[in-house]
C-alpha positions in Angstrom: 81.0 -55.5 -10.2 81.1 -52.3 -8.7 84.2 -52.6 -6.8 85.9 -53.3 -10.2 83.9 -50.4 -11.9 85.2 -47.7 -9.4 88.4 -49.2 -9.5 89.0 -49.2 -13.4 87.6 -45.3 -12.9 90.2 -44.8 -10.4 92.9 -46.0 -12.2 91.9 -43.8 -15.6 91.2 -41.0 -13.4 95.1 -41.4 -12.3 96.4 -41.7 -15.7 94.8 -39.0 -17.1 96.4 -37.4 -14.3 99.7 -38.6 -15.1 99.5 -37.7 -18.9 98.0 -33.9 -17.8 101.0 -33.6 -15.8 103.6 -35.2 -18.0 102.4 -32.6 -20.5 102.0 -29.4 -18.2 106.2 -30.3 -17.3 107.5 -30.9 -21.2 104.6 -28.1 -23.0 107.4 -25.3 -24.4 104.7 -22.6 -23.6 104.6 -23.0 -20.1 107.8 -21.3 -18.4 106.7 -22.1 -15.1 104.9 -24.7 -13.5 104.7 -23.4 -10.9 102.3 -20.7 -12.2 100.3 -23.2 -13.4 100.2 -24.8 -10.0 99.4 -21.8 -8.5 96.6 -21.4 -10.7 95.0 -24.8 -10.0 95.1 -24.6 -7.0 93.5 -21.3 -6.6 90.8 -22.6 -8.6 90.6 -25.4 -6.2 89.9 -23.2 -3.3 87.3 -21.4 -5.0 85.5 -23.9 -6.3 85.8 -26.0 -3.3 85.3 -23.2 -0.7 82.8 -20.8 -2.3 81.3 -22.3 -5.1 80.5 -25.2 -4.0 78.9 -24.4 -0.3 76.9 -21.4 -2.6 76.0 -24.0 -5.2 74.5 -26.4 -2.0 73.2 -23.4 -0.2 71.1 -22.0 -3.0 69.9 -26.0 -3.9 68.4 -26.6 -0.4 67.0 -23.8 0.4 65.6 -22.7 -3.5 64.8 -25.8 -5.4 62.5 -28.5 -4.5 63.5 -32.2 -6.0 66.4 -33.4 -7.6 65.8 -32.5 -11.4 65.7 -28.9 -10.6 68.7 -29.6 -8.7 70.4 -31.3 -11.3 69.6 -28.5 -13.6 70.9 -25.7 -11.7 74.4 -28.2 -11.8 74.7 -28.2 -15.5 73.7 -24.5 -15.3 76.0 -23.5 -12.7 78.8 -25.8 -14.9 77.3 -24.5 -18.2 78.3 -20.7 -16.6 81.3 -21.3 -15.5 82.2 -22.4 -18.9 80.1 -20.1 -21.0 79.9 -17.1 -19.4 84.0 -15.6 -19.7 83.0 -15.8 -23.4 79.9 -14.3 -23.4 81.3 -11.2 -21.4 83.8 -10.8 -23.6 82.3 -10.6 -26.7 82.9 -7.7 -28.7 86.3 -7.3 -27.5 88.3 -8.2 -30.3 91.1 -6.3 -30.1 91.5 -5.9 -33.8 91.5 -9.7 -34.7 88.1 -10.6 -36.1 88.6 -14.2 -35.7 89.3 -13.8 -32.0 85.8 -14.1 -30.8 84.1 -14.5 -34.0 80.7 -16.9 -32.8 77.2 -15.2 -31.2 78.4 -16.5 -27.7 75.5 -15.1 -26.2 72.5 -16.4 -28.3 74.9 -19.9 -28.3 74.6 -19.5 -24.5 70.9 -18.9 -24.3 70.0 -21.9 -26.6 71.9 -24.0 -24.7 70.5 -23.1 -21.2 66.6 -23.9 -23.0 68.0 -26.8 -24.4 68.8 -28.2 -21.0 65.7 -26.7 -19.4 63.4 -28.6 -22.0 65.5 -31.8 -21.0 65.0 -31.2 -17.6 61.4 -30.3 -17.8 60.9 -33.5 -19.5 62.6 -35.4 -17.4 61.1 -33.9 -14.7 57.2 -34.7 -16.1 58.1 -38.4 -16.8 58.9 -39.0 -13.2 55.9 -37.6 -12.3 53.8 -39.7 -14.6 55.7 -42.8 -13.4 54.7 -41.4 -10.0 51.4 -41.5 -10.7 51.4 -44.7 -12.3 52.7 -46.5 -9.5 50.3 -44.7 -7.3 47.5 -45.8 -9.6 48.6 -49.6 -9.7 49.6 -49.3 -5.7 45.6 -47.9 -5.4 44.4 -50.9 -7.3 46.4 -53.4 -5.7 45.1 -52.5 -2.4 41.2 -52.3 -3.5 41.1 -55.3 -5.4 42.7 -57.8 -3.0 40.6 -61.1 -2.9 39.0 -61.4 0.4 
């Protein structure tokens, strides 16, 4: 089932691929590729070579288990996304409608939105820790002699 599974993700992964790249070569915007390609894979090299080591760095040595871990992911992810907005906010340029949303309160709520998810995930594993502990405990005392 699995083997199937990562293969039907393999082969949607490639043709989302394909249709990305059929549309970079026939868009009439883009003049050259090439720039494009340069782009990507500049991006590539950042996020691959910096961002990712940081990203790892910062995990191992700052946060202890994997919910805080998985948080700073979506935040890191959540930032990358977020953030170019934010910064830019209030630079208009004349056109009103350019940046016309609160990016910054957006981008606040949606960081303690997924720090209350996290936090709860976070407390149900440790109450299913506990429980298991408890029934592990009561297994072990009450074994018939």
């Amino acid at each position: 089932m699995a083997r199937t599974l990562r293969l039907l993700t393999g082969l949607g992964g490639a043709a989302l691929i394909a249709y990305g790249l059929y549309g970079l070569l026939n868009d009439h915007y883009i003049t050259d590729p090439l720039d494009v390609l340069e782009w990507a894979v500049g991006g590539l090299l950042i996020h691959d070579g910096l961002w990712v080591p940081l990203a790892c760095l910062a995990g191992a040595r700052l946060a202890r288990g994997p919910v805080l871990r998985g948080w700073l992911v979506v935040v890191a992810a959540l930032s990358a996304v977020g953030l170019p907005a934010v910064l830019r906010a209030g630079v208009d340029h004349g056109n009103d409608t350019l940046l016309p949303l609160p990016y910054l309160r957006n981008y606040l709520l949606v960081l303690a939105a997924t720090a209350v998810l996290a936090l709860g995930w976070a407390l149900a594993r440790r109450r299913r820790r506990r429980r298991a502990t408890r029934r592990a405990t009561r297994r072990a005392t009450h074994r018939p002699a």
